[in-house]
C-alpha positions in Angstrom: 47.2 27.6 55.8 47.3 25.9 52.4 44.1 24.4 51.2 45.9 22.3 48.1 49.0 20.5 48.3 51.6 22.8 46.5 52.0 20.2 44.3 48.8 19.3 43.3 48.7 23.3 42.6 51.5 23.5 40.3 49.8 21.5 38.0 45.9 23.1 38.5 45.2 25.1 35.2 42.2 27.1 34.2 40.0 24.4 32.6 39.4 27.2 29.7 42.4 29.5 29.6 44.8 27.0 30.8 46.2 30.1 33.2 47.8 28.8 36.3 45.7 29.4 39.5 46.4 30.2 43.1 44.7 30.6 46.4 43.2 33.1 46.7 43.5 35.2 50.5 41.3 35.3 53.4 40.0 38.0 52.9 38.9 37.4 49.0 37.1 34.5 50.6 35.3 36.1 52.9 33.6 38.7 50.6 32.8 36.0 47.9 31.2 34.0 51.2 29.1 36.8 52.4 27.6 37.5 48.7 26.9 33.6 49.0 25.1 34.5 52.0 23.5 37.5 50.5 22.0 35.4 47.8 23.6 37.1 44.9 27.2 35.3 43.9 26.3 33.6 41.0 28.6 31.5 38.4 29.2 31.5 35.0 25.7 30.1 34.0 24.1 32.5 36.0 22.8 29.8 38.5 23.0 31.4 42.1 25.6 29.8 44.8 24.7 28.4 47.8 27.0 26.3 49.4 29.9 28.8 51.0 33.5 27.9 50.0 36.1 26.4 51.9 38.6 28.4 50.2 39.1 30.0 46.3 41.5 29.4 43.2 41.8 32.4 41.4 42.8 32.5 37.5 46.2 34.5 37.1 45.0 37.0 35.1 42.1 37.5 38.3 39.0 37.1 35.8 37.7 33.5 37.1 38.0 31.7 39.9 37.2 28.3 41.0 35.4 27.2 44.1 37.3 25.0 46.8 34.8 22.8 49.2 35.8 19.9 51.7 39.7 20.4 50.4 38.4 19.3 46.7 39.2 22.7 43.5 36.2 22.4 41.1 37.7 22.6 38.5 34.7 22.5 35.8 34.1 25.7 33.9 30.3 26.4 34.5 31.4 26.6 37.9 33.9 29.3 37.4 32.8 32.4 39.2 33.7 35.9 36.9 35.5 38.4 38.7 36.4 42.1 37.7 39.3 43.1 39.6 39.5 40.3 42.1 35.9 40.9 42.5 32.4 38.9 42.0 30.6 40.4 39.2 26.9 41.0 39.4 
């Protein structure tokens, strides 16, 4: 089940990059959640996470993605989380 309205997500851009996101899948989610819960996801500034995610845009090239909480992207680039291969770095 869709988080966004498809058309809200057709126009959703990378705030940086201007790349077009996407959901990410379930499963993406989960292992981003449980580094949450792990204490070490961490965004772009290096502040540590804490609040799991409802769901996940990820940037098309699969280098950023955005948190989604209570149906609502965030959107703001300090919030971005870097990804290597679809996955949170260190």
């Amino acid at each position: 089940m869709s988080l966004i309205d498809p058309g809200l997500l057709k126009v959703l851009c990378c705030p940086e990059t201007h790349q077009p996101v996407s959901e990410a899948d379930a499963v993406t989610v989960d292992e981003l959640n449980k580094q949450i819960a792990s204490g070490s996801l961490k965004n772009r500034n290096g502040k540590a996470i804490t609040d799991k995610f409802d769901g996940v845009l990820m940037r098309q090239d699969g280098r950023m993605a955005y948190p989604i909480r209570n149906r609502i992207p965030i959107m703001i680039g300090e919030e971005g989380i870097p990804l290597v291969g679809g996955t949170a770095t260190a």
